[in-house]
N, C-alpha and C positions, 0 to 999 in steps of 0.2 A: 326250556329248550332254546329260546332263543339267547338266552347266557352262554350255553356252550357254543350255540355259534357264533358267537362275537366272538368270546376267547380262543376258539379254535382259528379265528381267522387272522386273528393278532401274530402268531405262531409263526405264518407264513408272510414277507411281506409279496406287494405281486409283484410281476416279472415286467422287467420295462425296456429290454428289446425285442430281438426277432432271434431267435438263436441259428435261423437259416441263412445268415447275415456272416456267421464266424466259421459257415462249412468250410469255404479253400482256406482258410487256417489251422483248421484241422488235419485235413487230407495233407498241407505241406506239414504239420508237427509230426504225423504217421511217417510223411515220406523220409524225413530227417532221421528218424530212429530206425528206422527198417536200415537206411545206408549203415548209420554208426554200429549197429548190429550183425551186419555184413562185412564191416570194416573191422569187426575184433574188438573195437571201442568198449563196449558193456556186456552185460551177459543180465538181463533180466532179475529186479532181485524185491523182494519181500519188502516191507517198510524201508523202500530207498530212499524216502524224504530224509528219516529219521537215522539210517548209518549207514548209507551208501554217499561216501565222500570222493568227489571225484574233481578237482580243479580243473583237470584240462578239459573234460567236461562242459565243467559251468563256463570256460570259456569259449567253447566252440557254440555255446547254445547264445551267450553275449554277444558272437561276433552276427547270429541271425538277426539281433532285436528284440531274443527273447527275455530278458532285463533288464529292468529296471522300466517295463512297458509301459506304467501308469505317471512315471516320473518327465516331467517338462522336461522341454526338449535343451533349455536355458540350463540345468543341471546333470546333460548328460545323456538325459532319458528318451524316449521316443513318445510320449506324449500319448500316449492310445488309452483305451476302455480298460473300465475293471473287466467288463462281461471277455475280452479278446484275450486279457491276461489269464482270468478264468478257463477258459479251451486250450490253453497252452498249458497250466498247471495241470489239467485234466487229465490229458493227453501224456502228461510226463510221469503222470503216476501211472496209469494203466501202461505203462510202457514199460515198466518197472526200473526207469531211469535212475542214474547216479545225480542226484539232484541237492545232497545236504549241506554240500559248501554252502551254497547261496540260499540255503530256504528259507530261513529267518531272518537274513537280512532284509530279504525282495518281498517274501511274506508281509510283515510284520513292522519293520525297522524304517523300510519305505515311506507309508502311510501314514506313521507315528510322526517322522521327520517332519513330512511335505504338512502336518498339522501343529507340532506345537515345535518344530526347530528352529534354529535363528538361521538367520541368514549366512552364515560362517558356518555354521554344521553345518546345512544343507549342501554350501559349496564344497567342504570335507569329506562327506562320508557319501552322496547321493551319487557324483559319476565314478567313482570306483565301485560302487553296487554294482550299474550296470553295465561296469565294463566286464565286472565277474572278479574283481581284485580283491575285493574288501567283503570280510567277511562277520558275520553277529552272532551270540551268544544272547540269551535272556538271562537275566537276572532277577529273579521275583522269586521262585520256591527259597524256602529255608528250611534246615532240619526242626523240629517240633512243629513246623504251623502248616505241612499240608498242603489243603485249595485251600486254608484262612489268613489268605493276602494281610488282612487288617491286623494279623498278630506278628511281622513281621519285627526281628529283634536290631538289624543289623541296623547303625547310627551315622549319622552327618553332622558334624557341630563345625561353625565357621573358624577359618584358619585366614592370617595371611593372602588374602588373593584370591581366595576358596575356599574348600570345604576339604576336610578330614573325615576320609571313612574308615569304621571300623565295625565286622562282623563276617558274614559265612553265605553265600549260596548255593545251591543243591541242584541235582539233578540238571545243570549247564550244558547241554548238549553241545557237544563241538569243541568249548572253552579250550583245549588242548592246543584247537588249532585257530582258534578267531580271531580277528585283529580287537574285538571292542564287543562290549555290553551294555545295555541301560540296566541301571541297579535301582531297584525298589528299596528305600531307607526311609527309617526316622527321621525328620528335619525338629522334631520336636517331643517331650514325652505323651503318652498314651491320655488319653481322657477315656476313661471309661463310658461317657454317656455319648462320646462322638468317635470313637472306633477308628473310621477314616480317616479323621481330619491329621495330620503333623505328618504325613507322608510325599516325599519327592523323588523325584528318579535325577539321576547324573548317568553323562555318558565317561565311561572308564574303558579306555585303555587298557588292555589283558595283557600286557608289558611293561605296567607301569611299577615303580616300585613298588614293596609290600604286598603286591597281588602273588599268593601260592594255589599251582592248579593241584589238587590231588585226584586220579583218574576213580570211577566207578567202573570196576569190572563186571560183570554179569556172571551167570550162572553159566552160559553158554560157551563162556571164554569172549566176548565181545567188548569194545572199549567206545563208545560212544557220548556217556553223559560221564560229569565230572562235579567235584566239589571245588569251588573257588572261596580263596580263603583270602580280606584284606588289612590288612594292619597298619593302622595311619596311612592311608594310601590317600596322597594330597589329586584331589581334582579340580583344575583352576575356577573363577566364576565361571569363563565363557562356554564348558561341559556341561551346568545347571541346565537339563532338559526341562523346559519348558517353565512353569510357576513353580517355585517350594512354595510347600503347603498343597497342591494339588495334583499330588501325585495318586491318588485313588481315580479319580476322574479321567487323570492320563492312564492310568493300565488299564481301567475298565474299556475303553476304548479299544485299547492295542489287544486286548485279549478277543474283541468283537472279530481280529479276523487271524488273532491263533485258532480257536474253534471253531469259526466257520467253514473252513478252506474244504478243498476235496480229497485233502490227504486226511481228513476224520473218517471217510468212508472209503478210501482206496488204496489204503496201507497194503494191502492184502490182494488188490484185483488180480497181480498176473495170477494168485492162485485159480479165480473164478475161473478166469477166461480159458484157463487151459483145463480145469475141470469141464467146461461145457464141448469141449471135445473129444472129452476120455469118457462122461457120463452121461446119461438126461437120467427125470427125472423130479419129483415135486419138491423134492429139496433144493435142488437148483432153481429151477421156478420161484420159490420163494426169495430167493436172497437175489437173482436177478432183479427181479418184482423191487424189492426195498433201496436196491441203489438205485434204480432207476429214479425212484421215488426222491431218495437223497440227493441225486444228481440236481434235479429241479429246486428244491428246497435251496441248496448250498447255492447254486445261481442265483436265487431271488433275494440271497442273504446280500451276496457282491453285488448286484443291483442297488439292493436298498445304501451300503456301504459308501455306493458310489456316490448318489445322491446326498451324503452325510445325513443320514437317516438313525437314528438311536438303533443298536440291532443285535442287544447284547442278550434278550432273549432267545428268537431264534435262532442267534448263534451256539445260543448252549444246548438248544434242541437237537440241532444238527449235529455237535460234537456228542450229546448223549446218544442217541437213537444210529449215530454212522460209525463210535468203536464200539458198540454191541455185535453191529452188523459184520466188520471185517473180520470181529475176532469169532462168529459164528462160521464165518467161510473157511476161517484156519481149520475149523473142530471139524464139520463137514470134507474138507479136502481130507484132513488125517484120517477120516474115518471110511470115505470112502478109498483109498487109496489099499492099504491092508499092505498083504504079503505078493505085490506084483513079481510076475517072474515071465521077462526076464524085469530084474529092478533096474530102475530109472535114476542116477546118481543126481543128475540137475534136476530133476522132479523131487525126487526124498529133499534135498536140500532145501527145496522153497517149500516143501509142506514144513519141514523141522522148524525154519525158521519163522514160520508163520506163527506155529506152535509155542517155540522159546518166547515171543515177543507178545503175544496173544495178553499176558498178565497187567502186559504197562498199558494197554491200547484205552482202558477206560481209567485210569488214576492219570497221566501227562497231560496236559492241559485242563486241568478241571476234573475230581475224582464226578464220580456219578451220582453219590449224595448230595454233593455239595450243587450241584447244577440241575438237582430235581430242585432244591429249595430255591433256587435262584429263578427256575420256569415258574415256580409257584408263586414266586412274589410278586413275580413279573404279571401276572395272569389274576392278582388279587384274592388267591387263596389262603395265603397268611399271613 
């Protein structure tokens, strides 16, 4: 017994402020969207992290402070808490805001920077993050290799002044419209008994030459994620993100807070919240019940994050256990919903789309097999 609760307790790390400390920042991020929603600005929508793009947007929420929150103030930024930046991402999901321009970059691109960028990138890419200008793209899935980062095909060999890349990355969300990517490459061939090791990221320019975007259309009719194609695509030294050669170390990292965020488990809320006005009931009970839960979790992860805390398990807990969750509220809204009459055109719509997008919620950042074995490893199970 006392094994499972050590390992149970690893899962979670604890919580290291007061969260009644970030209430009037709340209440002003509510009061913000109540206006923009009042003003015609957005319309409430389904996975708005993920293809609800909206620039003017990301700049009206820039012009608050709300970007680039964690970023020094020497680069742009406003200097505040992961936990503050946290109630505002919160807040922006359950709003069902137009938030994708900037999510990956503020997200993810941020924190990456301010840890392994030079002093030139940081000056480059950090105050146009938070002016809301400058936008990012990932580069890490490839076709054949899945969540298996370590089988990635796409190469780096030195050139001239830099580096020459040549290969493919998938599912790029945004790429159509982003100014720049970090590319996950070969700096070296494979060793079979070290997996990791011969891997670097470069920061590339989505306009540079030899870079071809080809779009991912969906089933729905929706254009969101894309295939980036690059061919000799020269990227000078000063681009080299952080170490060659340790480029596993650096994504393991940057992925600690693509899965942890509160868009793992709030893809889907405006469905909830406006189901608990249409229904009650123990089926809502329960999946209330489990964000609430997730909500703590996902705070304790940006806690620990903040503190540069190792947090790549419980962030895979929280990305596993929060798109089961959202994509159970899609099935439940659709089921509850039925044959209304009179029908609800803005309502069918956000159940539908809840529904269309339900399939990707537990495969983008991490399939759900590949992140039980990673909880498991993490935990000493195998």
């Amino acid at each position: 017994m006392a094994h499972h609760v050590s390992a149970a307790l690893r899962l979670v790390p604890p919580m290291s402020a007061d969260p009644a400390a970030t209430t009037e920042l709340r209440h002003d991020v509510r009061r913000f969207l109540a206006d923009q929603r009042g003003r015609g600005a957005y319309r409430p929508r389904v996975d708005c992290w993920l293809s609800a793009w909206d620039e003017d947007f990301t700049r009206a929420l820039a012009a608050r402070g709300w970007l680039g929150m964690t970023v020094p103030q020497e680069y742009g930024g406003h200097g505040r808490s992961f936990l503050e930046r946290f109630v505002v991402t919160e807040e922006l999901l359950a709003g069902g805001a137009p938030v994708a321009a900037h999510w990956i970059a503020d997200r993810q691109i941020v924190p990456s920077l301010l840890t392994y960028g030079t002093e030139q990138q940081k000056q480059r890419y950090l105050p146009g993050i938070a002016r809301g200008e400058v936008f990012f793209g990932i580069g890490m899935s490839e076709p054949d290799s899945g969540s298996d980062l370590a089988s990635v095909h796409s190469s780096a060999v030195r050139a001239d002044g830099g580096w020459q890349l040549n290969g493919s990355k998938i599912w790029t969300s945004g790429a159509h419209l982003a100014h720049a990517f970090i590319a996950l490459v070969r700096t070296s061939p494979v060793d079979p008994a070290h997996r990791h090791d011969g891997l670097s990221q470069f920061l590339v320019d989505l306009d540079s030459p030899g870079i071809r975007i080809r779009p991912i259309v969906s089933m729905s009719g929706s254009h969101h994620f894309n295939e980036v194609f690059f061919t000799d695509v020269f990227v000078p030294d000063e681009q080299v993100f952080g170490t060659i050669g340790a480029g596993w170390t650096q994504v393991t990292s940057e992925l600690s807070f693509e899965r942890s965020g509160p868009e793992r488990f709030l893809s889907t809320f405006p469905l909830l919240a406006q189901l608990t006005r249409r229904h009650d009931g123990a089926d809502l009970g329960r999946l209330v019940g489990r964000v609430a839960g997730l909500h703590q979790m996902s705070a304790a992860v940006a806690g620990a994050l903040e503190r540069h805390e190792p947090a790549d398990v419980p962030a895979a807990v929280v990305k596993l256990l929060g798109t089961a969750t959202e994509g159970d509220i899609a099935e439940v809204a659709a089921l509850l919903t039925g044959d209304e009459e009179p029908p609800d055109p803005v309502w069918r719509e956000l159940v539908d789309t809840g529904l269309d997008q339900r399939p990707g919620f537990t495969l983008r950042g991490g399939t759900s097999e590949i992140l039980r074995g990673m909880i498991a490893r993490g935990l000493g199970l195998r």
